[in-house]
Backbone and ligand atoms as CSV (ligand in chain L), in Angstrom:
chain,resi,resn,atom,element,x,y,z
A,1,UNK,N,N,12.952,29.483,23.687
A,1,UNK,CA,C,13.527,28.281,24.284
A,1,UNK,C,C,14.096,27.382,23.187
A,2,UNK,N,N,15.436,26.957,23.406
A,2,UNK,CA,C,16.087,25.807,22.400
A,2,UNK,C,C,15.083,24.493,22.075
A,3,UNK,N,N,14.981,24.076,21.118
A,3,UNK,CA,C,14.199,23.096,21.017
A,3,UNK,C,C,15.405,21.810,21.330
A,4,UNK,N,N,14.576,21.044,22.144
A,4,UNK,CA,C,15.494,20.010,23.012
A,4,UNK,C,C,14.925,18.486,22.634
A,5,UNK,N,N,14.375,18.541,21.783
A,5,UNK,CA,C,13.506,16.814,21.218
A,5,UNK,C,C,14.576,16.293,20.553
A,6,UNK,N,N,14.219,14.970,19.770
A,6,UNK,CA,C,15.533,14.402,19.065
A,6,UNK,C,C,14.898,14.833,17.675
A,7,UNK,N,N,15.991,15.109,16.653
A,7,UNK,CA,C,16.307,16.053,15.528
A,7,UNK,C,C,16.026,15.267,14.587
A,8,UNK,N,N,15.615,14.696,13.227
A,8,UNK,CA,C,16.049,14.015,12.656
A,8,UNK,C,C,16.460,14.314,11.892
A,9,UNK,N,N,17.999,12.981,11.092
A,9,UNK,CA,C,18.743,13.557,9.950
A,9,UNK,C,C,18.181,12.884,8.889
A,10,UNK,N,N,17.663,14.121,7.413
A,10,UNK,CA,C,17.547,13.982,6.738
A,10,UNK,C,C,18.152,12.581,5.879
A,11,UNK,N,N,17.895,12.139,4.637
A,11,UNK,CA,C,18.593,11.464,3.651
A,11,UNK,C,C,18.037,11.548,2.507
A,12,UNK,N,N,18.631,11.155,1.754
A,12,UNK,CA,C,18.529,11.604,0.158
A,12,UNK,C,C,17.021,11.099,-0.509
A,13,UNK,N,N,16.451,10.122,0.464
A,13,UNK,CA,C,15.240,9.766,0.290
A,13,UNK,C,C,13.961,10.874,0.450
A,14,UNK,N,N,14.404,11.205,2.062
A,14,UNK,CA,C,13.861,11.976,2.933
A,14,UNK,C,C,13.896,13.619,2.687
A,15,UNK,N,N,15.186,13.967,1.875
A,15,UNK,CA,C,15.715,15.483,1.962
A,15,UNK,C,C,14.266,16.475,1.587
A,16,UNK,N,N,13.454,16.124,0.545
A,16,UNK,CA,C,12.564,16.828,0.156
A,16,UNK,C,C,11.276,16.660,0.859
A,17,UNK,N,N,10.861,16.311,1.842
A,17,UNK,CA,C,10.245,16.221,3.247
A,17,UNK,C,C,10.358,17.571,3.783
A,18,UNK,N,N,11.760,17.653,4.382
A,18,UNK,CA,C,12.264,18.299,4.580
A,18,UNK,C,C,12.767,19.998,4.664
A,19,UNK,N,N,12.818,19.960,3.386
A,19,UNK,CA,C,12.849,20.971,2.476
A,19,UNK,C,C,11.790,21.671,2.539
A,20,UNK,N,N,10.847,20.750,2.260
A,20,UNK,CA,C,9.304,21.466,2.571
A,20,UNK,C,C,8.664,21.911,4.005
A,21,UNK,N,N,9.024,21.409,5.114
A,21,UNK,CA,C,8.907,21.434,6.321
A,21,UNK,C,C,9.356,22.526,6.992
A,22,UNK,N,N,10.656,23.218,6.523
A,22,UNK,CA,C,11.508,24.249,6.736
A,22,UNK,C,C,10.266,25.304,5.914
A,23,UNK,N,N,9.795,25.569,4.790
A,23,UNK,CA,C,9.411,26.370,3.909
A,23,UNK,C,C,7.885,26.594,4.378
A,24,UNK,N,N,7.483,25.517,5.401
A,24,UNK,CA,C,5.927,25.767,5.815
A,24,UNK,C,C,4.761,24.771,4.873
A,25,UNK,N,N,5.625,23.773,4.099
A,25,UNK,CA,C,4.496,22.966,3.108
A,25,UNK,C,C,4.885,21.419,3.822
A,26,UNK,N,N,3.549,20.837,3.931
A,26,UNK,CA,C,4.019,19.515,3.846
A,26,UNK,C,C,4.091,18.200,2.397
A,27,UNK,N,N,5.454,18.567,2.261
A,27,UNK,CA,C,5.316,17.696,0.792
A,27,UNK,C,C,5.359,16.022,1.157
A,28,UNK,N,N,4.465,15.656,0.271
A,28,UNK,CA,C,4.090,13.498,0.097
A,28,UNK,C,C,4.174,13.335,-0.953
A,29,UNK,N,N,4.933,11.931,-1.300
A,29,UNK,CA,C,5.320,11.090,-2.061
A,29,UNK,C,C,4.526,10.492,-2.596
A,30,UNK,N,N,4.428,10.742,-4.261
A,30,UNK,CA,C,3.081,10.001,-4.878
A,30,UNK,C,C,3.225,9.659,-5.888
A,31,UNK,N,N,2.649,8.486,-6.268
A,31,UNK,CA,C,3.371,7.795,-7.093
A,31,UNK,C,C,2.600,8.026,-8.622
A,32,UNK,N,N,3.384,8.174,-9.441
A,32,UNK,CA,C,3.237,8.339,-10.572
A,32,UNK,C,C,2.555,7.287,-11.405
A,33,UNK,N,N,2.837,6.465,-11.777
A,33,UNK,CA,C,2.095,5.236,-11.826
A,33,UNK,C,C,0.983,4.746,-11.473
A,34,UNK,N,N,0.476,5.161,-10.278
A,34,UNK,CA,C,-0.932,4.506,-10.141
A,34,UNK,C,C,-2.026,5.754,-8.943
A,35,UNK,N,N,-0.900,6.796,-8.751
A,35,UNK,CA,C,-1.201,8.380,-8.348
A,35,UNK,C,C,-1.615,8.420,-7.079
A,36,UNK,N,N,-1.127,7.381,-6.521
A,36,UNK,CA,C,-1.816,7.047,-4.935
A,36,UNK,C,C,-0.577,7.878,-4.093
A,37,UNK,N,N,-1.218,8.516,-3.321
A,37,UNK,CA,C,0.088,9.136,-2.279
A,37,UNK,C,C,0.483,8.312,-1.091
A,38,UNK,N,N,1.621,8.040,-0.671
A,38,UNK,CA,C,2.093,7.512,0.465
A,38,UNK,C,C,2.395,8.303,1.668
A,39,UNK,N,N,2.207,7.059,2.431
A,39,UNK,CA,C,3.236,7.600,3.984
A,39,UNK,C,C,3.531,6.792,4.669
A,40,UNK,N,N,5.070,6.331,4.880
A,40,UNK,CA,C,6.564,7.208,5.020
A,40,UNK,C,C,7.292,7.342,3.412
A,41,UNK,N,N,8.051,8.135,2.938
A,41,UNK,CA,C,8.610,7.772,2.028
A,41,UNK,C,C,9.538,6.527,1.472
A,42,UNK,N,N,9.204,5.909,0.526
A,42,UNK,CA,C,9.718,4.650,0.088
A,42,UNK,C,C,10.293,4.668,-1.208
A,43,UNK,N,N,11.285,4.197,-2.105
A,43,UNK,CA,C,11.981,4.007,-3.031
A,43,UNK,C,C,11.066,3.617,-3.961
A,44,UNK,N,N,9.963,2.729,-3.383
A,44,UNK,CA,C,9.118,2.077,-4.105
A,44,UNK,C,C,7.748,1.957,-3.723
A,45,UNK,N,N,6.584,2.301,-4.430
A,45,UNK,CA,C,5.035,2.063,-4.362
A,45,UNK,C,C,4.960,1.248,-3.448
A,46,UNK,N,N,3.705,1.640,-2.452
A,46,UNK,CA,C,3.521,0.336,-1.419
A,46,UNK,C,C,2.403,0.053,-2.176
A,47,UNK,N,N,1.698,0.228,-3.083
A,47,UNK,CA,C,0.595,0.070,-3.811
A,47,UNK,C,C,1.039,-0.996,-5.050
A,48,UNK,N,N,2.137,-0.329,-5.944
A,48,UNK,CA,C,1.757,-0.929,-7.321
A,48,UNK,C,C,3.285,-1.566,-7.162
A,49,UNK,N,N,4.531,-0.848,-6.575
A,49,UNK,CA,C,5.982,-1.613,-6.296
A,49,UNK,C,C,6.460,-0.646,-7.659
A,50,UNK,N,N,6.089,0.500,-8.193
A,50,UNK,CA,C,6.635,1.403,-9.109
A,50,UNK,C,C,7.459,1.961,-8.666
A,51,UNK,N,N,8.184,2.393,-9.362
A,51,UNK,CA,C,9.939,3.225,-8.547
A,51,UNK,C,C,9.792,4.794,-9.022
A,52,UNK,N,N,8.556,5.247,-9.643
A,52,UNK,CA,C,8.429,6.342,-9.986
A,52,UNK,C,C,7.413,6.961,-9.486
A,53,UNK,N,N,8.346,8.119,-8.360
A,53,UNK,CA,C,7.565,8.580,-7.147
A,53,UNK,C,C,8.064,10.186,-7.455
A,54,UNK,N,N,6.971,10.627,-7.669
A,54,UNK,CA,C,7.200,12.519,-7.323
A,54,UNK,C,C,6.816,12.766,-6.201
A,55,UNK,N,N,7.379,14.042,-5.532
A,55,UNK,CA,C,6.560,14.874,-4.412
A,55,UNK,C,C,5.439,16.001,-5.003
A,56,UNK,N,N,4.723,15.833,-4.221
A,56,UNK,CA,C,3.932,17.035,-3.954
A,56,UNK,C,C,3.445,17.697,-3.017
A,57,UNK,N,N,2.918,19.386,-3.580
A,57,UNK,CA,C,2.800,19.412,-1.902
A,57,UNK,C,C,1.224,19.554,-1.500
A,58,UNK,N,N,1.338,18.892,-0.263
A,58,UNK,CA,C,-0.093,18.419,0.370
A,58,UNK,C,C,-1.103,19.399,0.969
A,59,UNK,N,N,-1.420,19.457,1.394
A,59,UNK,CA,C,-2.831,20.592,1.802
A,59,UNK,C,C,-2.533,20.909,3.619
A,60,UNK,N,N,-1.782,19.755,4.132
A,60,UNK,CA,C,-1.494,19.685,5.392
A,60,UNK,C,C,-2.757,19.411,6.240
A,61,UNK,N,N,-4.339,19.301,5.435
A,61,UNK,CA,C,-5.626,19.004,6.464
A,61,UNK,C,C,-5.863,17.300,6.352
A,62,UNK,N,N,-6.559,16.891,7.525
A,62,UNK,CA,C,-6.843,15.596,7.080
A,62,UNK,C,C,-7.891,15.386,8.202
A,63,UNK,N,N,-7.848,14.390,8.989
A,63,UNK,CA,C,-8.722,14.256,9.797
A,63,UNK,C,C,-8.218,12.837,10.950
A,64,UNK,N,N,-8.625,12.806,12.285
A,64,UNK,CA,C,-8.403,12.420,13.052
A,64,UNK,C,C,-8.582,10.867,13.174
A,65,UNK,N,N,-7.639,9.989,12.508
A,65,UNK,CA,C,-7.930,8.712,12.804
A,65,UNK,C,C,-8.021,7.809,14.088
A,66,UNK,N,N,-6.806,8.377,14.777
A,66,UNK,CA,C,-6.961,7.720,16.601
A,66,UNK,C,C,-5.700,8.025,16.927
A,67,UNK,N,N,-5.943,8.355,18.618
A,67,UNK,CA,C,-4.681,8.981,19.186
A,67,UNK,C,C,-4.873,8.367,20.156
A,68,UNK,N,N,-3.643,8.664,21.224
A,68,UNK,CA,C,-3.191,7.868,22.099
A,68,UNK,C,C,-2.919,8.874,23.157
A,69,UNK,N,N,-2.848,8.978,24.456
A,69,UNK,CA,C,-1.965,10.099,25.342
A,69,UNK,C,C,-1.060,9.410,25.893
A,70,UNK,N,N,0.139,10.295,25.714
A,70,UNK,CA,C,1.546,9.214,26.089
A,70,UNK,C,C,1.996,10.222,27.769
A,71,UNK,N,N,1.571,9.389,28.642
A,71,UNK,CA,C,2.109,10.048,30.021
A,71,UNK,C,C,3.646,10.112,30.296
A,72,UNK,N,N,4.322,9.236,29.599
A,72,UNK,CA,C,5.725,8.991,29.955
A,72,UNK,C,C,6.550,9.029,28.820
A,73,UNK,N,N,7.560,9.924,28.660
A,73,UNK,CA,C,8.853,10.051,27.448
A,73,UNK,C,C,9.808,10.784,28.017
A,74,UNK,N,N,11.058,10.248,27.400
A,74,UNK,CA,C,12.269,10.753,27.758
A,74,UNK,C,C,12.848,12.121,27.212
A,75,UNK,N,N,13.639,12.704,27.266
A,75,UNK,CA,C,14.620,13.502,27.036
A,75,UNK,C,C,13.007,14.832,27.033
A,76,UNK,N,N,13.275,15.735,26.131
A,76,UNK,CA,C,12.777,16.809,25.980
A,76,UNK,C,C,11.387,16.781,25.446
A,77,UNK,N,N,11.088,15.835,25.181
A,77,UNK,CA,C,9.386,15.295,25.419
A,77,UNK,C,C,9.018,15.145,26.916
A,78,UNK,N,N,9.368,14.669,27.947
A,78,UNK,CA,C,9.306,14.319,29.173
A,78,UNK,C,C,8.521,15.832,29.293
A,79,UNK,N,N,9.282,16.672,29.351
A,79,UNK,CA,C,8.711,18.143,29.483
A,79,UNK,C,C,7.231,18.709,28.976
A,80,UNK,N,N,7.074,17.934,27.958
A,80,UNK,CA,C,5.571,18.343,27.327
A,80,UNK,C,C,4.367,17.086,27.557
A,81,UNK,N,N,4.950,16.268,28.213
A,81,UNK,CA,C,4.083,15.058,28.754
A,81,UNK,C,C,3.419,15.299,29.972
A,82,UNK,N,N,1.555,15.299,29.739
A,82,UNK,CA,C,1.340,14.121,29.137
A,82,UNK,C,C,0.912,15.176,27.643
A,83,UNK,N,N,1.212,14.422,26.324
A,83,UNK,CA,C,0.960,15.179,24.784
A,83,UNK,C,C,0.040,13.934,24.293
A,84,UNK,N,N,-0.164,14.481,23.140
A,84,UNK,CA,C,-0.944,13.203,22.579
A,84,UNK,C,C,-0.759,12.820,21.052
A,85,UNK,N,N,-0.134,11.604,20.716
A,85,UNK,CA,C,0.123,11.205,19.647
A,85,UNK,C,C,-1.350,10.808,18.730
A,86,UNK,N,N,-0.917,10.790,17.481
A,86,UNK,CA,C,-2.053,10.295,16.503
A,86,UNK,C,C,-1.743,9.904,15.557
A,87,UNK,N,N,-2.503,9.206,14.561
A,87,UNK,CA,C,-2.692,9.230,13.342
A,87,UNK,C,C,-3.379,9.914,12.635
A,88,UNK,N,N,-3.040,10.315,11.531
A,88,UNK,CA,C,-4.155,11.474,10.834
A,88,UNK,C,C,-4.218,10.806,9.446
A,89,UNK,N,N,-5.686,10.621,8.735
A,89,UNK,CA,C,-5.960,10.164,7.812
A,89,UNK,C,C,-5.415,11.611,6.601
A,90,UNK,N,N,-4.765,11.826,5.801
A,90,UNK,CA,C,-4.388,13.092,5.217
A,90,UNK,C,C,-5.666,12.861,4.024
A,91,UNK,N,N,-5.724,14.325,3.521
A,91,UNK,CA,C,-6.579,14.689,2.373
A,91,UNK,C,C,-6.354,14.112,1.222
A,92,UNK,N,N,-4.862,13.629,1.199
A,92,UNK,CA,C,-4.441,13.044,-0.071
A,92,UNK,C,C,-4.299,11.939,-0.394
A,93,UNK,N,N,-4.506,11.177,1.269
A,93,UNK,CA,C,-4.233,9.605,1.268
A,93,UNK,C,C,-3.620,9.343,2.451
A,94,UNK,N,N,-3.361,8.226,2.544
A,94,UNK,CA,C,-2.364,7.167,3.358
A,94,UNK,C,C,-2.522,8.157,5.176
A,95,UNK,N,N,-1.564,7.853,5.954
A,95,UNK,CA,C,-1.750,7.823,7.192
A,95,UNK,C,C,-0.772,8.369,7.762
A,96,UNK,N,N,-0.413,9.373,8.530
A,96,UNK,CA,C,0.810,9.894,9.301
A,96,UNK,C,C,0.483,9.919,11.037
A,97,UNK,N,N,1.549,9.265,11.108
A,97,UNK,CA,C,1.846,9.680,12.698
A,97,UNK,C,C,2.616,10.901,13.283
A,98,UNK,N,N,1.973,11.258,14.069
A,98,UNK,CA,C,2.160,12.840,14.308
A,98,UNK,C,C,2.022,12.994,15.882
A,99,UNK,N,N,2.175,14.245,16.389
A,99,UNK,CA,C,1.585,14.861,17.615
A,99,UNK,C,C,0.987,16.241,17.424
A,100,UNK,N,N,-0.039,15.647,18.267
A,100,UNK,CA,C,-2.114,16.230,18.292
A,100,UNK,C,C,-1.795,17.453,19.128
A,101,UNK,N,N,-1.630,18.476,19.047
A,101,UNK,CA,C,-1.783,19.660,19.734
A,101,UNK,C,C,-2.830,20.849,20.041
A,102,UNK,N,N,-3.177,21.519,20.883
A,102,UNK,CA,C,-4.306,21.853,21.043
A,102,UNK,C,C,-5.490,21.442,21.057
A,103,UNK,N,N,-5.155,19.683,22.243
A,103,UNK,CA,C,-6.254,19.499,22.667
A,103,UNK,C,C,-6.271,19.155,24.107
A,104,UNK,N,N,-6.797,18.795,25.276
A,104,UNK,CA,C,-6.168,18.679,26.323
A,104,UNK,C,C,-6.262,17.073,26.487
A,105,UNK,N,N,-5.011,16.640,26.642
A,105,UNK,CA,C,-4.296,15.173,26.746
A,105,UNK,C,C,-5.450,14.955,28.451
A,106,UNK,N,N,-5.396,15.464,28.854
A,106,UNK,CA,C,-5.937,15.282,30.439
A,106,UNK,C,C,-7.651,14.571,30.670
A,107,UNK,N,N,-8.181,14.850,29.054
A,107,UNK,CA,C,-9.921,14.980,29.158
A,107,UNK,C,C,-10.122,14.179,27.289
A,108,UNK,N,N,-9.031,12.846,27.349
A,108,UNK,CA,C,-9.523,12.657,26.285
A,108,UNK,C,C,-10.585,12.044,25.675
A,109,UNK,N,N,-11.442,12.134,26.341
A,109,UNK,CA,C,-12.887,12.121,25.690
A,109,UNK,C,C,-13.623,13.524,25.476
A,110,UNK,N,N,-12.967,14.438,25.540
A,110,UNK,CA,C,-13.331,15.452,24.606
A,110,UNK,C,C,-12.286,15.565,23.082
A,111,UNK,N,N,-11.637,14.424,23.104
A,111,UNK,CA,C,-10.683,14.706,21.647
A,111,UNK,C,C,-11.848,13.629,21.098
A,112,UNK,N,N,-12.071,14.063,19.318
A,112,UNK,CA,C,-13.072,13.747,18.498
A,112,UNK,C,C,-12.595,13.089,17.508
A,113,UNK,N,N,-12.592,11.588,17.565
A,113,UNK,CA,C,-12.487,10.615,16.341
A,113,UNK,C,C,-12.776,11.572,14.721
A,114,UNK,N,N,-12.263,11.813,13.935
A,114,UNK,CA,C,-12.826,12.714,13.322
A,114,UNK,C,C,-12.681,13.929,12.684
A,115,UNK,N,N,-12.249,14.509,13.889
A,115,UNK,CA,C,-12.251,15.880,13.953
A,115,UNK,C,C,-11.111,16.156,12.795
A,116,UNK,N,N,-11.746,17.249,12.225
A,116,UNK,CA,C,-10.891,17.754,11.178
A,116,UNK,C,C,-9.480,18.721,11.683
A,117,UNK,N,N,-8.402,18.503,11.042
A,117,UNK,CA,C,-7.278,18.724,11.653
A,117,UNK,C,C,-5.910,19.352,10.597
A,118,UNK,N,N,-4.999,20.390,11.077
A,118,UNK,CA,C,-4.353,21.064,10.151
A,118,UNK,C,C,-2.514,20.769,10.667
A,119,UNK,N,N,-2.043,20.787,10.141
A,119,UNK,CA,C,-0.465,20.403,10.195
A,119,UNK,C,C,-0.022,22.196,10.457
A,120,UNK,N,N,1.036,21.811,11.326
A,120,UNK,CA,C,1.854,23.044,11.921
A,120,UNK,C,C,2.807,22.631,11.667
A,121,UNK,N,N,4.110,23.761,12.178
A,121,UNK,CA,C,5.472,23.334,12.406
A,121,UNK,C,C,6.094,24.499,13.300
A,122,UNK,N,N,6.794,23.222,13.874
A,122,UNK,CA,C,8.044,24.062,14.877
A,122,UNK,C,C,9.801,23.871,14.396
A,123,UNK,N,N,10.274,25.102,14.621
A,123,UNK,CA,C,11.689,25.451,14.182
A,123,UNK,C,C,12.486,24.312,15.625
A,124,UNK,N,N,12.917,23.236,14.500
A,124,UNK,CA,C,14.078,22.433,15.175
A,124,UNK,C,C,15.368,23.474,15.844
A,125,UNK,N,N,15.754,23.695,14.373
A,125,UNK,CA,C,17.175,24.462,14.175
A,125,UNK,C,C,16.989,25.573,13.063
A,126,UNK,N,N,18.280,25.560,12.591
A,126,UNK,CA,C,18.223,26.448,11.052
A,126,UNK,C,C,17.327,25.642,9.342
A,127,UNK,N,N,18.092,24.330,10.216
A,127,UNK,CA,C,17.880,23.333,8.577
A,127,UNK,C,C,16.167,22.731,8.702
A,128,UNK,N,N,16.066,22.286,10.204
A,128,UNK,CA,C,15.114,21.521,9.964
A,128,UNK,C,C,13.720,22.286,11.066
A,129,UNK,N,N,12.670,22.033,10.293
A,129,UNK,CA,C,11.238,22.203,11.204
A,129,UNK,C,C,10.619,21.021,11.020
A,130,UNK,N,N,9.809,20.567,12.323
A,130,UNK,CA,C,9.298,19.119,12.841
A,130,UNK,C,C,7.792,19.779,12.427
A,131,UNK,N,N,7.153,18.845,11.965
A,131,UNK,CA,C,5.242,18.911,11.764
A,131,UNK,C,C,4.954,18.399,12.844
A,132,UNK,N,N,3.505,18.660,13.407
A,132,UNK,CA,C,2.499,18.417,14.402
A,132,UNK,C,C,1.393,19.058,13.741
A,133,UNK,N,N,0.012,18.530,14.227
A,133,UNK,CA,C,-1.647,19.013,13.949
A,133,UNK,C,C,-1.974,19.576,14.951
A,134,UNK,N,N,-3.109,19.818,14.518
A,134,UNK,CA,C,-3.676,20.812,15.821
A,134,UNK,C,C,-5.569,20.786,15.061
A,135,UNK,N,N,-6.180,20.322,16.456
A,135,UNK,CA,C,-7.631,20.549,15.557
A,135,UNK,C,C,-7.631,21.814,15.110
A,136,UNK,N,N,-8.830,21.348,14.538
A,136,UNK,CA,C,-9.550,23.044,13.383
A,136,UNK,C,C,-10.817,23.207,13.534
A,137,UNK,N,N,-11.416,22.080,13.625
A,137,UNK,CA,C,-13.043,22.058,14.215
A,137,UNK,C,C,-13.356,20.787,14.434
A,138,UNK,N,N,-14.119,21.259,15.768
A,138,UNK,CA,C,-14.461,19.811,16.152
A,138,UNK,C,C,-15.706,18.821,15.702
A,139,UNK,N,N,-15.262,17.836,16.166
A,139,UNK,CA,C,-16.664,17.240,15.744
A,139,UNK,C,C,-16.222,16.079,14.668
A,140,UNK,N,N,-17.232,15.136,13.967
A,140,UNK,CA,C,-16.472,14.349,12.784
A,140,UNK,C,C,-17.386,14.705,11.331
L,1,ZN,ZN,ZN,1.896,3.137,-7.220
């Protein structure tokens, strides 16, 4: 099936995100200077305001900070609703918003504050693949 969600376009900030996403790694932005990793990518440290930021690539595990079940979305989400959004505390730092897969949106009090959790990806197109988690074991 065509993937029918909205796409996003890369930028010169963003390209190596990207890059990695297509290849199966999730690469984060970390700053050289004071070695703290971020999330979203920024020009500049949200920590120290240093402009010297490498990528690396991340482990893709982290753990379940808090999610939400979204009953209602448009276009080609509508179709996979109700899904369930989150935040995931990553192994390396800082915080990503994502969508929680393989858990059932319907019974969320069986989804686990906690729960340890692994980054996937699905083929957008040719250029780009979108990340999502998926627990790994439950429990916190
Ligand atoms: Zn810094």
């Amino acid at each position: 099936m065509a993937y029918n969600k909205p796409i996003p376009t890369p930028t010169p900030l963003t390209q190596p995100f990207w890059d990695g996403t297509r290849e199966g790694k999730l690469m984060l932005p970390r700053c050289t200077n004071c070695n703290r990793v971020h999330w979203y990518p920024r020009h500049l440290c949200p920590f120290c305001h240093s402009d010297k930021i490498e990528w690396i690539e991340g482990s893709g595990e982290g753990r379940l900070h808090t999610f939400a079940v979204q009953h209602r979305a448009f276009g080609g989400w509508a179709e996979e609703a109700p899904f369930v959004t989150a935040y995931i505390d990553l192994n390396e730092g800082d915080r990503m918003l994502t969508v929680l897969r393989g858990v059932d949106p319907t019974k969320p009090e069986s989804i686990k504050i906690g729960c340890k959790v692994k980054v996937e990806f699905e083929e957008a197109n040719d250029e780009l693949s979108i990340p999502f988690f998926r627990v790994v074991e439950e429990g916190a």
